[in-house]
Each structure stands twice: as structure tokens, then as C-alpha cells.
N, C-alpha and C positions, 0 to 999 in steps of 0.2 A: 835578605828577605826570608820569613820563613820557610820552611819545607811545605806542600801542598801534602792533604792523604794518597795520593798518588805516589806521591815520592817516598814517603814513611811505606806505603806498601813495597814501592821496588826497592827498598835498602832491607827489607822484612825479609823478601824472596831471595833476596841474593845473599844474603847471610846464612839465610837457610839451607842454598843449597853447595854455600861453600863447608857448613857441616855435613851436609849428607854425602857429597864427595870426597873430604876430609876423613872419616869416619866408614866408609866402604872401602876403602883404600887402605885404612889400618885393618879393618875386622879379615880383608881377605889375606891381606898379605903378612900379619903377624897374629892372627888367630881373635877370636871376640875375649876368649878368657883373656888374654895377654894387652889388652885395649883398656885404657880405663880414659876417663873424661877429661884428664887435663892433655892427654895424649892426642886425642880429637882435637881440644878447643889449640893443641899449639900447632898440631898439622892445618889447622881451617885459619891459623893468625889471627882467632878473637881470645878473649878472656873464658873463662869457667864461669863468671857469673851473666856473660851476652848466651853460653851458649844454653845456659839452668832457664833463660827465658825463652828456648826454643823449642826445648826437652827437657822436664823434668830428673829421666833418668836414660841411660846407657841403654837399657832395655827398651824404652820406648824407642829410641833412634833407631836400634835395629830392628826392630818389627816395622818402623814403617817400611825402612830399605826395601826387607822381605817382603810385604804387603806390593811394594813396586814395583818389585822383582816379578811376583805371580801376577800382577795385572800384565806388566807387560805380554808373559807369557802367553792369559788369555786374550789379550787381543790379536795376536801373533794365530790362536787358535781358531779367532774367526776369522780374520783374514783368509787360513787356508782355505776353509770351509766352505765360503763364499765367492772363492776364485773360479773362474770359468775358461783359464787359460793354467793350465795345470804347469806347462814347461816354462812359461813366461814370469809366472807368481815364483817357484822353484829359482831362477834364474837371476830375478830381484832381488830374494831374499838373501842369497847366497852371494851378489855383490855388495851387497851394506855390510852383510856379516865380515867379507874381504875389505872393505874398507874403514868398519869401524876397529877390526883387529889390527890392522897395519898401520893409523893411525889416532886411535885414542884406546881409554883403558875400560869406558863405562861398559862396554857387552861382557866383557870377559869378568869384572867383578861382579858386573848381578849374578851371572851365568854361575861363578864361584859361590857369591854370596849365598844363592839356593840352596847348590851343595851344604854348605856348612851349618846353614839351618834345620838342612833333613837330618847328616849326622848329630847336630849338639842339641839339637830339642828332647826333652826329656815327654813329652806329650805323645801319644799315640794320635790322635786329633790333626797334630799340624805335620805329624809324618803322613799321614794317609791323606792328607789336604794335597801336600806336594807330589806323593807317588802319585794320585789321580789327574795331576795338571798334567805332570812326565807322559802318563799315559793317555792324555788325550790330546798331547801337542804328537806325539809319536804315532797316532792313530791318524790324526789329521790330516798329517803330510803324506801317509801310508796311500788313502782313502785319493788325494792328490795325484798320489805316482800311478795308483791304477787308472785314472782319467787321461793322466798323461800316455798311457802305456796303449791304453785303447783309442786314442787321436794315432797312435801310432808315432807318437812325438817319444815315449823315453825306451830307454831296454827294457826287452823281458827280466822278470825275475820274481821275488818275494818282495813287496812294496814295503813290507812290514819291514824287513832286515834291511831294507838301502833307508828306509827311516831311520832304523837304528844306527847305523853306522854313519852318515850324515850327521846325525848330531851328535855322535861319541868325537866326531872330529874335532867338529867346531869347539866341543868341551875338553877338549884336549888341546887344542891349540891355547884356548884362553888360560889354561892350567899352565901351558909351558912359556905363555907370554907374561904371567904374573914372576915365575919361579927362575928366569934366563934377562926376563929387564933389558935393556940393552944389547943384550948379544941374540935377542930373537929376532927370527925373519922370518916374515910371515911369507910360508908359499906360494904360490901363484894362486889366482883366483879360477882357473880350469878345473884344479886339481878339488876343488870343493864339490863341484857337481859331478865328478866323473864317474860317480855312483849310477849314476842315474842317464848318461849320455848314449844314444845307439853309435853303435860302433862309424867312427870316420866322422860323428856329428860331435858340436860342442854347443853346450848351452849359453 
């Protein structure tokens, strides 16, 4: 029987996103310069002419990544923004981050793939797009901790610096999970919030 458009669409999607996974996976872990398109199309198991009707060019695959990458981010940003349980939102976010590091790769290569966009962009434009997400996902959680801090749910401190260090972690853990493969173990899932926990409490 023929295919329905239903199904031409779900063979559409799912091709698509075995390049966008194929293709994030190269750019992070052997660089974008060092990537080229048949490298993609033999990591994703399609041809160079299935993948030329996905993406025209290499460039366009990585801007959407990155396009993906920052939305995620800005929903991550309203999220915080609109959270009413400061320690609870903190405490969610930091078990998904524990669970997607320990078992899949997709946080750690957006998380990378950012990075790599801020350094290899030659555009003022799309570095200063990036520093101001950086800076308004790090404000966010900041603006969080002092909610949390004033419920009396987290430690005293600088919100601003347990923001910062909270996510230099996570950005480091994804860094040494892409670069160790096999031989990383992702620490305990405690030890992510303990920025932020009053003494004798865990999040």
C-alpha cells in the first residue's frame, strides 16, 4: 500500500533528526572545521544526496543546532523566571541535568555546541546574541536563589556566584563527558546542588 502524508512526514522527521544528532556529535567532538558532509551523512547511515534534501549546506545544519541550542536556553530562562518555588524549580532542573548527563549525550553537546559557536563565529552580532542569553540564563537563576534564600529554603551567599558556579559545573561535566567517553562517571546527583543547600539540608 502506499505511504499516507503522515508517514512521508514521520520518515521526513526522523531522517532529520538522525542528521541533527549525527552532525552535533561530529561538530562537538571533532571540531565544525574538521566536519564535512559526507562525515555527517555516514555518521546519520543516509547518503550525501538524502542529506543535500535536508540541508543545502553544512552551514545551515549548524545554525539551526545553534538556533536550538539558544531556544532551549531561553525557555530554561522563562522557566526560572516564572517559578514560584525557587528550591523545588533548582532541584528539578538539576535532576534532568543528572540524568540526561549519566545517561544520553544531547545536554552536553548543545551545552558544547554554544561554546563552539561563541569561539568560531567571526560576527560580533552572534557573539553578543550568545553572551546576553549566558547572561540572562545566569541572572535568572541568580534572581531564583535570592527567592529561595528569603523562603529561607537555600544558603546565604552571592546568588549571583552559586549561579555562576552551578553552571560552570554542569559545563564542565558535559566537557569531560564528551572528552573521557567511556571512562566518565557522572558524580552523584547531591553534589550538583550543594551550592546552593543550608547546611544539614539536601535539595
Amino acid at each position: 500500500m502506499p505511504r499516507t502524508p503522515e508517514q512521508y512526514e514521520a520518515m521526513r522527521l526522523a531522517t532529520r533528526t538522525k542528521i541533527q544528532t549525527a552532525a552535533m556529535r561530529l561538530f562537538v567532538r571533532q571540531g565544525y572545521g574538521s566536519t564535512n558532509v559526507q562525515h555527517i551523512a555516514d555518521q546519520a547511515g543516509i547518503s550525501t544526496g538524502l542529506l543535500y534534501r535536508h540541508y543545502k549546506t553544512k552551514d545551515q545544519l549548524f545554525e539551526e543546532l545553534v538556533q536550538f541550542a539558544m531556544a532551549g536556553l531561553e525557555t530554561l530562562i522563562a522557566r526560572f523566571k516564572t517559578s514560584d518555588e525557587p528550591a523545588e524549580e533548582l532541584a528539578r532542573f538539576a535532576t534532568e541535568v543528572y540524568l540526561d548527563l549519566s545517561s544520553g549525550d544531547d545536554l552536553g553537546h548543545l551545552l558544547l555546541l554554544m561554546s563552539q559557536s561563541f569561539f568560531s563565529t567571526e560576527t560580533d552580532g552572534r557573539k553578543a546574541v550568545l553572551k546576553q542569553i549566558n547572561t540572562d540564563l545566569l541572572q535568572a537563576t541568580a534572581t531564583l536563589i535570592v527567592q529561595g534564600q528569603r523562603q529561607g529554603q537555600l544558603r546565604e551567599g552571592s546568588a549571583f556566584e552559586m549561579a555562576q558556579y552551578f553552571f560552570s559545573s554542569i559545563q564542565g561535566l558535559a566537557m569531560m563527558k564528551v572528552m573521557l567517553e567511556e571512562k566518565f562517571t557522572m558524580p552523584s546527583r547531591s553534589l550538583l546542588t550543594l551550592v546552593f543547600e543550608k547546611e544539614g539540608e539536601t535539595l
